[in-house]
C-alpha positions in Angstrom: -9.5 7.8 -11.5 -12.8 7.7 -12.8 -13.5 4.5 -11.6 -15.1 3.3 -8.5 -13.0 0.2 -8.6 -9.1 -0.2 -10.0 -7.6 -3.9 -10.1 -3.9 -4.8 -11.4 -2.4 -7.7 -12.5 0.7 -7.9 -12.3 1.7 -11.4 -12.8 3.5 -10.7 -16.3 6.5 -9.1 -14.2 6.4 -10.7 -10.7 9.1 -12.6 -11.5 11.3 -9.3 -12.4 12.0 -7.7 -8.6 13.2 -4.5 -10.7 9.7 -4.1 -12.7 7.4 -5.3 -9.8 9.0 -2.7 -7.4 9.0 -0.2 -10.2 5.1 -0.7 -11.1 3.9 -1.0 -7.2 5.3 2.6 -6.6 3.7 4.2 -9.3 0.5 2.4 -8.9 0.6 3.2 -5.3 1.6 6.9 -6.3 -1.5 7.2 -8.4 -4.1 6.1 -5.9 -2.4 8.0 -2.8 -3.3 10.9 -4.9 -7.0 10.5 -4.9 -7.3 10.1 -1.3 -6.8 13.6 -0.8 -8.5 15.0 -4.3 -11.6 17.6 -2.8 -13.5 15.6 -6.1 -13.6 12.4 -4.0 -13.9 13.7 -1.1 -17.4 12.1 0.2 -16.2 8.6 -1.0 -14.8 5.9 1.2 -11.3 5.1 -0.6 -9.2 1.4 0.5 -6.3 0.1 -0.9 -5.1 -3.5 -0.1 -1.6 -4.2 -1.6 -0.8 -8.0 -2.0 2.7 -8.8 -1.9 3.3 -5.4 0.1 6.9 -6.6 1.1 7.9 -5.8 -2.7 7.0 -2.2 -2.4 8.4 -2.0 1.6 11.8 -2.4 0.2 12.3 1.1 -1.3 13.0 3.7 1.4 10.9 6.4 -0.7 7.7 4.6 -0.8 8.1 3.0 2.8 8.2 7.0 3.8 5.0 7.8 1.2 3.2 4.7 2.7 4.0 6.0 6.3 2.5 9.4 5.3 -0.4 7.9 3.6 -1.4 5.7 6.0 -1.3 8.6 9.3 -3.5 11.4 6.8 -5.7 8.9 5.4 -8.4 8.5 7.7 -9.3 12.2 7.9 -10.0 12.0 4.0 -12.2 8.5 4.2 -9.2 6.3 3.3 -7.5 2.6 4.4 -5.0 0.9 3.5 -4.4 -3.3 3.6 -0.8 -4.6 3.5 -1.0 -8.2 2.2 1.6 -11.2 2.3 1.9 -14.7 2.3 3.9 -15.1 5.4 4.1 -12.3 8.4 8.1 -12.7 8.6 8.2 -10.6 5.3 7.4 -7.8 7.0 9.6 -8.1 10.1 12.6 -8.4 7.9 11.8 -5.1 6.6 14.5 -2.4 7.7 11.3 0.1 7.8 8.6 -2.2 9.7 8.8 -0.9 13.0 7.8 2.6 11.3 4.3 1.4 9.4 3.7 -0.6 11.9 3.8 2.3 14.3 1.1 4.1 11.8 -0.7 1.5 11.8 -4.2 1.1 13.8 -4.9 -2.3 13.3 -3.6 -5.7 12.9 -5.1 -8.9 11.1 -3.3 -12.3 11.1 -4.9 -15.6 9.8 -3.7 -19.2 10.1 -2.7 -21.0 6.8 
C-alpha cells in the first residue's frame, strides 16, 4: 500500500454474490495487513466497508474482521461497517460476535 488513500469500485460484480464476496475478502485481507506493518506504524489507518453484510456472510472473514477490529486500535486503526438498512446485520448468524468487538454504534434515519 503505497497510497495514503485506496477506493474500490465494485459495481461491475455487485450483481454476482459469488465475485462480490470473493473480492470483499481479499480487499479486506490486503488492508488488514497494513494495520499492523511497523512501516505504517505512526499513521492513522480506517476502513469503512459499504455493503458490509456481503462480506459478514463468510464464517472466515466474520472471524478475521472480529480479530481486526479488537487489535486495531493499539496499531492507530478503525473500521466502519456500512449498509443500507440495520436488519442486514441482525440477520447475520455472526452479528452478536462484531458487535461484541465493537466500541461504537452509529445509526441515521433515511
Amino acid at each position: 500500500m503505497e497510497s495514503l488513500y485506496g477506493v474500490y469500485n465494485l459495481a461491475a460484480i455487485k450483481e454476482s454474490p459469488v465475485l462480490l464476496q470473493l473480492a470483499m475478502s481479499e480487499i479486506f485481507f490486503r488492508t488488514r495487513l497494513t494495520v499492523g506493518d511497523k512501516k505504517y506504524a505512526d499513521r492513522i489507518k480506517y476502513t469503512d466497508i459499504d455493503e458490509a453484510h456481503h462480506l459478514l456472510k463468510n464464517p472466515s472473514d466474520v472471524e478475521q474482521l472480529v480479530s481486526y477490529i479488537r487489535t486495531s486500535r493499539k496499531d492507530f486503526g478503525g473500521l466502519g461497517l456500512w449498509s443500507q438498512n440495520a436488519h442486514e446485520f441482525q440477520n447475520i448468524e455472526a452479528w452478536p460476535a462484531v458487535r461484541s468487538a465493537a466500541s461504537s454504534f452509529f445509526f441515521m434515519a433515511d
